[in-house]
Each structure stands twice: as C-alpha cells, then as structure tokens.
C-alpha positions as CSV (number, residue, x, y, z in Angstrom):
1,X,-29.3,-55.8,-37.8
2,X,-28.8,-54.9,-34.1
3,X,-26.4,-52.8,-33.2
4,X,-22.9,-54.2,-31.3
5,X,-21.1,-51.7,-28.4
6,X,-18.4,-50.7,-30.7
7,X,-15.4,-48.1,-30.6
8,X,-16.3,-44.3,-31.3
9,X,-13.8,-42.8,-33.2
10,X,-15.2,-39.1,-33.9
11,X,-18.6,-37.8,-35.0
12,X,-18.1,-39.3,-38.2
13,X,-16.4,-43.2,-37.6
14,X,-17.8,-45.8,-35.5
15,X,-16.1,-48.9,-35.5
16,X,-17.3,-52.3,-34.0
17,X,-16.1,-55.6,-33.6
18,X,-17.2,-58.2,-36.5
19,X,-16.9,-61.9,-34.8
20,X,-13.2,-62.7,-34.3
21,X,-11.1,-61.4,-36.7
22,X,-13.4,-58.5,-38.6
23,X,-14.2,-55.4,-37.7
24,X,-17.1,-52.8,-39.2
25,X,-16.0,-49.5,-39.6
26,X,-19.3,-47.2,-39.8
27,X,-18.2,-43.5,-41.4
28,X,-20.0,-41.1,-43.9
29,X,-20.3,-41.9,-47.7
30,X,-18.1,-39.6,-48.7
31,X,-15.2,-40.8,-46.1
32,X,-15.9,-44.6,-47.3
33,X,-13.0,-44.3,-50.0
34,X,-10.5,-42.8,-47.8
35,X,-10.9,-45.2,-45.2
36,X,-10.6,-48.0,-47.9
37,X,-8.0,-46.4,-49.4
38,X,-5.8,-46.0,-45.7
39,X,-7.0,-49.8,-44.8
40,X,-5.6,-51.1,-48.2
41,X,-2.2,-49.1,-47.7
42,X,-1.7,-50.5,-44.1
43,X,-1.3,-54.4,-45.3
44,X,-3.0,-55.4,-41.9
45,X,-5.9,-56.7,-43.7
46,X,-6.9,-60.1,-45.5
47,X,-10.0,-58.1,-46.8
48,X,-11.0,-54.8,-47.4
49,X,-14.9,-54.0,-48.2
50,X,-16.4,-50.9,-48.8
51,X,-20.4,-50.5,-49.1
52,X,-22.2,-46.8,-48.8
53,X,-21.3,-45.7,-45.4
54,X,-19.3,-49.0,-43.7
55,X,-15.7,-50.5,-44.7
56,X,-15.2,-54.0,-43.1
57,X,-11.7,-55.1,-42.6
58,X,-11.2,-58.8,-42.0
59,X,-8.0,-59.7,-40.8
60,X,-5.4,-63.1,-39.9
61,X,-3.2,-61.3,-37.5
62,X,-5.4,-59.9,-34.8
63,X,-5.5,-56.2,-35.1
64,X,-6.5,-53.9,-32.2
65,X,-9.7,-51.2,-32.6
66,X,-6.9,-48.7,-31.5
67,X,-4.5,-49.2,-34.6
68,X,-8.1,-49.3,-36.7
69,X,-9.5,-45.9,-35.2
70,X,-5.7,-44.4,-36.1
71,X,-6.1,-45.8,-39.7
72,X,-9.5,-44.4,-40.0
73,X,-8.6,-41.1,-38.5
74,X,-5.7,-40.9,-40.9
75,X,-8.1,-41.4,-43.5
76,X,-9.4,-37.9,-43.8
77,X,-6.7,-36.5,-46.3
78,X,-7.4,-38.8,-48.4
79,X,-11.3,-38.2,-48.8
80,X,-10.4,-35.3,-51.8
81,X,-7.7,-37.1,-52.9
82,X,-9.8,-40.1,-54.3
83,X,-13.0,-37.9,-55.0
84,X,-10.9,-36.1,-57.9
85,X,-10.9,-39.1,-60.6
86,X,-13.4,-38.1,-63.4
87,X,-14.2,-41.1,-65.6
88,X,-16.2,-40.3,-68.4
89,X,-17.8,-43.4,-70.0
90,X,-19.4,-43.5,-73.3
91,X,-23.1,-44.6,-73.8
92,X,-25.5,-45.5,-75.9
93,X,-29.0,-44.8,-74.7
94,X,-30.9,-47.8,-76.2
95,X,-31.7,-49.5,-73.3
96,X,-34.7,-51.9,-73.4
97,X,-36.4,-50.1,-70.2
98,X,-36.4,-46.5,-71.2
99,X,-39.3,-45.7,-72.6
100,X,-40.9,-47.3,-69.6
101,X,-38.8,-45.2,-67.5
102,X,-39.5,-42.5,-69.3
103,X,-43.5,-43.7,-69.1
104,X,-43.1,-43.7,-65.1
105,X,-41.2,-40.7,-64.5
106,X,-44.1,-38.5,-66.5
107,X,-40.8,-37.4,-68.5
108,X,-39.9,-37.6,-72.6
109,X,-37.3,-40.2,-73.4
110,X,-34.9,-37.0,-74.4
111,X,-35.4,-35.9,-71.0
112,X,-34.7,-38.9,-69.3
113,X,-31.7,-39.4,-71.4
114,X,-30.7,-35.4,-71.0
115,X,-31.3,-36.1,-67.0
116,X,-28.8,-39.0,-66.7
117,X,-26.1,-38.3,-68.6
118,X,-26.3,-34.3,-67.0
119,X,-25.8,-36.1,-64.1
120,X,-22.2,-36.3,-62.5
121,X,-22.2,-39.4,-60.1
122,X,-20.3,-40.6,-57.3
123,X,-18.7,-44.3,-57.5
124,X,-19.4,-45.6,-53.9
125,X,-19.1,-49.2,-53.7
126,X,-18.9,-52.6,-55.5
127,X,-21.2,-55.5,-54.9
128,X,-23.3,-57.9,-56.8
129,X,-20.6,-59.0,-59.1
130,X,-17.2,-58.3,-59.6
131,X,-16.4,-54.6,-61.3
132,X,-20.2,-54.2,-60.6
133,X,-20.1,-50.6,-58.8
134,X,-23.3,-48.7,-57.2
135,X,-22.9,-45.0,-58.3
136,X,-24.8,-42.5,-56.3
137,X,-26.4,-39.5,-57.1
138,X,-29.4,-40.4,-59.2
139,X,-32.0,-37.5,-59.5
140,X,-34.8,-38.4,-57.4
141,X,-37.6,-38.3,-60.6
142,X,-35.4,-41.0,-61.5
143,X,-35.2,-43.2,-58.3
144,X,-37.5,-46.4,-59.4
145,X,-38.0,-49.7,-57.8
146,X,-36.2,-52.8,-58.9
147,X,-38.7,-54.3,-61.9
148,X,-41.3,-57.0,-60.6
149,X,-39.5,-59.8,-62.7
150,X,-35.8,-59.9,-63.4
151,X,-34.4,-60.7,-66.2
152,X,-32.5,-64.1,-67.0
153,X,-30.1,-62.5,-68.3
154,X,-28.3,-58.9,-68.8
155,X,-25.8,-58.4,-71.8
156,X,-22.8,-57.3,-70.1
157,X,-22.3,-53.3,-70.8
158,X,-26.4,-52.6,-69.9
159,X,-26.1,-49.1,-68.8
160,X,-28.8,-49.3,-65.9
161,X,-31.2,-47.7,-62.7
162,X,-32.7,-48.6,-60.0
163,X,-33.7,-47.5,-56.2
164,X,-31.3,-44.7,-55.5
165,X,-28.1,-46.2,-58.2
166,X,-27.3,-46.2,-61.4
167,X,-24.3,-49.1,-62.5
168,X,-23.3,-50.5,-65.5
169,X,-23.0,-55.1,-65.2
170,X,-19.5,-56.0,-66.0
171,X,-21.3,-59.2,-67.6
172,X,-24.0,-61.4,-68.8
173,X,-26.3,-61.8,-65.9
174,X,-29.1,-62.3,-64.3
175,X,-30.4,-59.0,-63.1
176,X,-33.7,-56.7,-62.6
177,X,-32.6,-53.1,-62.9
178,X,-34.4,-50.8,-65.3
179,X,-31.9,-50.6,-68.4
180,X,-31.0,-47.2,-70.5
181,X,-28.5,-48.1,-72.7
182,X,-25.3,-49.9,-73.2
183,X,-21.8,-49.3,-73.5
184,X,-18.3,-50.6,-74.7
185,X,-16.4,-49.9,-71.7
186,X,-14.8,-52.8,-70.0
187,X,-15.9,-52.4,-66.4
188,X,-14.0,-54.9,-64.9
189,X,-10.4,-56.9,-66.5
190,X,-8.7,-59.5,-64.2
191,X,-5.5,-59.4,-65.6
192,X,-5.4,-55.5,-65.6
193,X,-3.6,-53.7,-63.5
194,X,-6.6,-52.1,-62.2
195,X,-9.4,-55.0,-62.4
196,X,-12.0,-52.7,-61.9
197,X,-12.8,-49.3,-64.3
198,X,-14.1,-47.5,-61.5
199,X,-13.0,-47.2,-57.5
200,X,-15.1,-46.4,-54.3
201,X,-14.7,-42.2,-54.7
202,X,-14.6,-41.4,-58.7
203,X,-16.9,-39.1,-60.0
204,X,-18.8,-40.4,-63.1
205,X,-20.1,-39.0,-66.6
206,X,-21.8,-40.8,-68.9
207,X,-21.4,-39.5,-72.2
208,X,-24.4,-39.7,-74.8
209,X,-23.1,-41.6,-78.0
210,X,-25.3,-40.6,-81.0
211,X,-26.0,-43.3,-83.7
C-alpha cells in the first residue's frame, strides 16, 4: 500500500489520515497496546483497531491529528503498564500437525513441544475472528508457512503456528495453521466482562498438560 503524507509524531508514531473520518496511527509493536489502550480511554473513537505496529481509530465526530498525536504521545506510560499481564493457558500438545512440524523443523516432537511452551509470547493484535489473537515471539526453527490446503474446519481450542505467530481459534473454523494441541480455555465470551482472554500487550505461557 502507498504511503499517504501523514502527521509525524516522534521517531516512534506516524499518523496519517484514513479517508474521512479514520486515521492510521503507525508506532512500534511494543507501543501498539498503549496507544490502543489511551485511544479506548479518550471516548473520541467509534473504533479502535490494533494490528502489529498500526492502531486505526475511526471516528463520528471529526477529530483533529493534533488531539491524536497528544493521545499517542500520552501513550507511552502505558506501554509497561499493559505488557505486565501474564496469562498462563493450559495445553495439551496433541495437535494433528506436530509430528509434521516436528518432521520440518529437523526437531523431536519433545523438542518442539519443550520449544513452544518455553516460550513466553507477546499478545499483539486480534484479527481473523473474534478473540482470535496473533502472539509474537515464535522461535525462528519454528516459523513455518501457512499449510498448502486449509482445513474446513478447526475445533475451536486448536493450539496453533504459523509464519511468525502462534494463536489459539476461539471456534470451529475454517483455517490452515499448523496445529500443536488444544486447550480448554475460553478465548473469547461475549457476555463477559472481558470478551476476549487475551489483550494487545499480555505476555503468554502455555502450560504443557500431561495426559
């Protein structure tokens, strides 16, 4: 996608106008949940999105790049703030795809299952479906393609891998990540008070279950 003149913040925020009533705030990973986390507080938006390294804030009321670049400034102190949350999910590694993995990677399957769940991830941003979040920090022997053919379907708590991620689908779906193992976790609940288990910022353990 081209690139649009936008407004720069600091060395670390860019943000540019997004047709007429959005705006795409470019930042670092690791700032994406404080500036999510300021946008939400403020009530000027209809929308709040985070992905890796962008937040785009949609709005009704028409809200200046000024009062934006203030928000995102303010958003610094909460960077650590929201990057303290350990969740620690329980898994069972008896994912359909892991001996494969464990095939490609040239490693055991106790070594890919030791690798993953040594691992602590970051949560970075949802996508896909609801509650479905892309957690970073996969160990590069572990960084595979997408497969060649999806799946029809997922079961709903597939512990999975693929490119740079690891996530977990909140439900039954297609889907065409390399799967590990499952878990009982609810990933996302409407009628919680929290939808979603994880937020843009937690860190995330995944906790072998032995059977």
């Amino acid at each position: 996608m081209e690139s649009n003149p936008g407004c720069q913040v600091n060395s670390l925020v860019k943000i540019t106008p997004y047709g007429w009533q959005a705006a795409l705030i470019d930042c670092q990973a690791k700032e994406v949940a404080g500036v999510s986390a300021v946008c939400l507080e403020s009530g000027l938006f209809t929308e709040v999105v985070p992905a890796e390294c962008t937040v785009l804030v949609c709005w009704s009321e028409k809200v200046a790049l000024t009062k934006i670049e203030e928000l995102a400034k303010a958003a610094k102190s909460h960077v650590s703030v929201n990057q303290s949350r350990l969740v620690e999910i329980p898994v069972t590694y008896n994912g359909q795809d892991l001996a494969e993995v464990a095939q490609l990677t040239g490693l055991s399957i106790n070594e890919v299952i030791e690798l993953h769940s040594g691992t602590i991830f970051e949560a970075t941003f949802a996508g896909f479906a609801p509650g479905f979040m892309y957690c970073t920090g996969l160990p590069d022997i572990l960084k595979l393609p997408r497969r060649l053919t999806p799946r029809i379907n997922v079961p709903a708590g597939s512990l999975a891998i693929a490119d740079s991620y690891t996530a977990i689908y909140p439900l039954n779906s297609p889907g065409g990540w390399h799967l590990l193992g499952t878990t009982l976790s609810k990933m996302f609940d409407m009628h919680a008070s929290q939808p979603s288990l994880l937020l843009p910022g937690d860190q995330v353990k995944f906790l072998p279950v032995q059977t």
